[in-house]
Structures are given as C-alpha cells and as structure tokens.
N, C-alpha and C positions, 0 to 999 in steps of 0.2 A: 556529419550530415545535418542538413537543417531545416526546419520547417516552414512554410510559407507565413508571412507574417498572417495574423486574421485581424476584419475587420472591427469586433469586437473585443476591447480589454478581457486579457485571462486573467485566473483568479492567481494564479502560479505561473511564475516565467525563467528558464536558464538561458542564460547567455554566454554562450562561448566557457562555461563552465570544465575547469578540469581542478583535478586532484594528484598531487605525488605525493611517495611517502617514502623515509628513507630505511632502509632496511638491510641490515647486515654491512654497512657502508655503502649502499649503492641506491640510485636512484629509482626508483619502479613508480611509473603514473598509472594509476588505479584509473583513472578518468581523464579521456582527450579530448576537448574542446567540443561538450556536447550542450548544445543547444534544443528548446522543446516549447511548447505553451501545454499550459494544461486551464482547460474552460472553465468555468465556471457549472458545475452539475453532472461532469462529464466522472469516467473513472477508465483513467490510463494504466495500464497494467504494463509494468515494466517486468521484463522477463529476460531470460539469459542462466548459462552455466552459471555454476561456481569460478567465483574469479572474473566473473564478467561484467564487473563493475556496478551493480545494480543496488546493492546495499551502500555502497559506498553514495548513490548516487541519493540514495533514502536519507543515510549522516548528515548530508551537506544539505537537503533540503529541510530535514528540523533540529539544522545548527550543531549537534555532536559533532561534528568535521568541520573547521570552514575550509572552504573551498581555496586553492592552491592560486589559482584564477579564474576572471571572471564574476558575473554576476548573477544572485538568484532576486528575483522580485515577488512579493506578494501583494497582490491587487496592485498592480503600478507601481509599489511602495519600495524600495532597495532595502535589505535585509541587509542590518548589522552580523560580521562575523561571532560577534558577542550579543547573542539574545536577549533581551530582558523578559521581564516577567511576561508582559501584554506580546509578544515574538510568541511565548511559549506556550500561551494559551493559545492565538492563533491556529495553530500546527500538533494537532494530538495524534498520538503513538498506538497502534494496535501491534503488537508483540506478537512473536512466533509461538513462543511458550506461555499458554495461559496461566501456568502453576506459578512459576519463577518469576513472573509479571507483576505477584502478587503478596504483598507482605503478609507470610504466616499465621505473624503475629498480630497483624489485624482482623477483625471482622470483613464482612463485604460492606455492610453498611459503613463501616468505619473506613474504609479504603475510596469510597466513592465521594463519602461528606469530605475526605481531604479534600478533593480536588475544587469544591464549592468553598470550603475555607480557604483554602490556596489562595485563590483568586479572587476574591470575595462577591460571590456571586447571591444573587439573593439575600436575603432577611439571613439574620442565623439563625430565631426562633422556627423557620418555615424549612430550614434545610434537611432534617431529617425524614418529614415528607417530601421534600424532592427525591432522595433518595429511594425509595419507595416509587416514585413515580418512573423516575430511568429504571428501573429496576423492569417495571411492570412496559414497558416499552422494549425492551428484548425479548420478551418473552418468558419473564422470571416473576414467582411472586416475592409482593412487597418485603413478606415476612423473611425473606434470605437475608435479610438485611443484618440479623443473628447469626447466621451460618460462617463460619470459617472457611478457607478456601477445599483445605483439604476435604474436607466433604463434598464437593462440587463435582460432577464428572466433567469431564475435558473440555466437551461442550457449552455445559454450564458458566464455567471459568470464563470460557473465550466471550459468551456472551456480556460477564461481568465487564470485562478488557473492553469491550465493545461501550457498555455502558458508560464506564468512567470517560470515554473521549469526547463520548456524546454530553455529560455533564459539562464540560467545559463550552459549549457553545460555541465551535470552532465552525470554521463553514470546511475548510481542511483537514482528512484526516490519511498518513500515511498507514499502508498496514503491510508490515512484514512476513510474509510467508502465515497469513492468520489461520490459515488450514492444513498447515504442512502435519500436525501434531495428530488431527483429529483421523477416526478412521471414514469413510466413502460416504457412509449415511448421515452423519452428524455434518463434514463438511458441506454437502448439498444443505441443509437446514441453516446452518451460519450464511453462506453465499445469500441463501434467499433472502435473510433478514439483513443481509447488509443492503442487498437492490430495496427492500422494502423502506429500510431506512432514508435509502440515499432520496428515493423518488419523495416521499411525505417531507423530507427536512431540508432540500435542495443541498447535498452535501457534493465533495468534490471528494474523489477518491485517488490516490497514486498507491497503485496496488504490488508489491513485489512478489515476485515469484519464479521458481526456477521449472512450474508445472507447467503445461500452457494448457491441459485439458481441463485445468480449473478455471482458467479466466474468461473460457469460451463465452459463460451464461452469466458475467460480470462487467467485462470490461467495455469500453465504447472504444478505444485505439489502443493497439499495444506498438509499445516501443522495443525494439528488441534488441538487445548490447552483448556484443563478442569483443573478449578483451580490452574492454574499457571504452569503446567506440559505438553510439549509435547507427546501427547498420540499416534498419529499416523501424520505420514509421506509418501504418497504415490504420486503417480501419481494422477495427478487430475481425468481421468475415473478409474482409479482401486476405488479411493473414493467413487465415485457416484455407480459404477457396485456390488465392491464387499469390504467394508471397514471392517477391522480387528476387530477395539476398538467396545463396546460397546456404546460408547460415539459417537462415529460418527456414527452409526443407528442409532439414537437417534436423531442426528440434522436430518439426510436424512431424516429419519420419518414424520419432517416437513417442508419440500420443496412443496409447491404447486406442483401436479400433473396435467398433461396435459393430456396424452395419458393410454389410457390402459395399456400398455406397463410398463410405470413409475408407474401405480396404483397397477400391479402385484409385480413391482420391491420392491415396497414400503413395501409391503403387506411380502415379505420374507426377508425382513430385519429387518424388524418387532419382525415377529418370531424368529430370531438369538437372537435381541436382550432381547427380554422374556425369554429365552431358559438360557441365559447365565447372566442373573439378580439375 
C-alpha cells in the first residue's frame, strides 16, 4: 500500500522498503514493500499485532536493521545502512522499558550528560546545568540529577527516557511501546507531556504500538500493519470512526469501550467486518 506523494518535503520517508530474515534455514520477510511519509510535526502511530512487522519497521528506521530493500530518507537525505554518529543523533530512541533503558550504575544526571558529551553538544562547563534544565522540562526537578534509576517510579523513568532523546536535539524521535509498562494513570500523564512536548519543540513522532486505545489522544495518522504489510493508512479519527481494512475492525473491536456511543460504534464495525470475512 502506498501513500499519495505530498506537496511538501517530509521529515522521514520509506520507499518500497522491506525486510527478510533467515531463520531456522528458511526465508521469512518480516516487512513487504511498505512505503509511508511521515511530516514534519506530525506523530504516526504505527500499530499492529505481534508479528506484524511494526518494530521491525521501528529497527530499520533508526538503523539497528538495514533494511533487506529499498529506501529510507530523512529530510530528503538517503540514510546510509551503517549510521554514523550525526544518523544517530538524528533519530532518538524512547524504549518500552524505562528501568532497562537505563544504566544502573549510572546517575540520571549522569545518563543524560552522556548523551551531550556523546555528541558534543554545548559548552562542557554549561552541561551539567543543561541537565537540570531537560530534567525540569518533563516534569522532573533539577535535583534528580543525584537520584539513581532505581529509586524512580515507572513514570519518573519513562520521563527521564523521554529527556535524554530530547537532549540530543533531534527533531525525530521513535518511541516503542513508551506506555505499555506504565499502569492507566501514569500513561495518560506521559501521552500528555509527550503532545506538550511535541507542540512547544516542533518534534516529529513515529509512535509504535500494539494498543490502539493509547494512540487515540496522540497520534495525527495511524498506519496499521498485518503481517509485515501496510494495510491501511488514515487519519487517526477516520481509523477509529470509519476504517477501511478488515484488519483494523478487528483491532477497534477490541479497544475497551467507554461510552455508549463507542459500544454502538463497536457493535457496526463489527458487522462490516463479519460481513466482509
């Protein structure tokens, strides 16, 4: 499936992009010739089972994978399948697991200032108040900057995770399942500070997820992949309202329902997708 070209240069682009891997002697393509744009400020939430190619598609867009064939671009620019440094700053990582994300045995502040020394960002003298300042930009005071991970709750963590991408100065950040870990209340509060982020810092989001009830009040189009294949491509409420594929009734089918409203909607998506089985 492919997308209408746009007028406008996107910040991120697949082209004809696929992936195989060889496994047990046998050939298995994780990803078949999927093509995409993703805008510049926008946040694409790629969604799908397990197995449905969507982390794989995450690898090959910040280089862990290269792609089998095909092309991925950023800003216009053709992406080496061997990143280098300036690729890797680019392209920051938000992790499913805040805890494992995060080295032990470092501080937060310590974990953060890497990524400014990494890359050498700013002054070095000035860099352990930056730290402090991304810090106080999630929603964290300066003073964590002492704290070890283990003392953070789940929350806390993902916010750090959140911080260190933002220290890189990427305008791109992919984030894997950032709220699968947290429980109901805490995710609602991460979501929100990530749209707060996104609208203040003009960030670009590709969002993975296997929820779709999470991406409702984030996403601006979801993509949605069955078996390595992009099946549909919409606006994120045309998705939820009126979605084309079979495959996506299917995930909305199970979306916890709230409202009436949602239980009728449910209830005739349902039907399409019986109707068309």
């Amino acid at each position: 499936m492919r997308e209408p070209s746009r007028v406008t240069r996107p910040l991120l682009s697949l082209r004809s992009v696929s992936k195989t891997f060889t496994t047990a002697g046998r050939m298995v393509r994780a990803v078949d010739d999927v093509s995409f744009d993703v805008a510049k400020g926008e946040c694409l939430a790629i969604v799908g089972e397990s197995g449905s190619g969507k982390s794989t598609v995450a690898h090959m867009i910040l280089g862990i994978y290269p792609q089998s064939a095909g092309e991925i671009l950023l800003d216009g620019s053709l992406l080496p399948a061997r990143r280098a440094l300036i690729h890797r700053r680019a392209i920051q990582l938000v992790q499913q697991n805040p805890l494992s994300s995060l080295n032990p045995k470092r501080s937060i502040g310590a974990s953060l200032r890497l990524a400014l020394d990494v890359h050498g960002i700013g002054e070095r003298s000035a860099r352990w108040d930056r730290v402090g300042q991304l810090l106080e930009e999630v929603g964290l005071p300066a003073d964590f900057r002492s704290r070890a991970p283990s003392t953070l709750s789940g929350g806390q963590r993902q916010r750090v995770a959140i911080a260190r991408a933002l220290a890189c100065q990427s305008e791109l950040v992919v984030l894997d399942e950032p709220t699968s870990a947290l429980d109901v209340l805490v995710q609602a509060r991460v979501l929100k500070l990530l749209n707060e982020l996104r609208a203040q810092r003009g960030l670009t989001y590709v969002f993975i997820t296997h929820d779709l009830s999470v991406v409702r009040n984030v996403a601006t189009r979801v993509a949605v992949f069955e078996k390595g294949r992009l099946v549909e491509l919409s606006p994120t409420e045309t998705v939820f309202t009126n979605p084309k594929h079979p495959y996506t009734r299917r995930l909305i089918g199970a979306v916890p329902v709230v409202t009436a409203q949602e239980a009728e909607l449910r209830g005739r998506l349902m039907e399409k997708s019986n109707a068309s089985a």
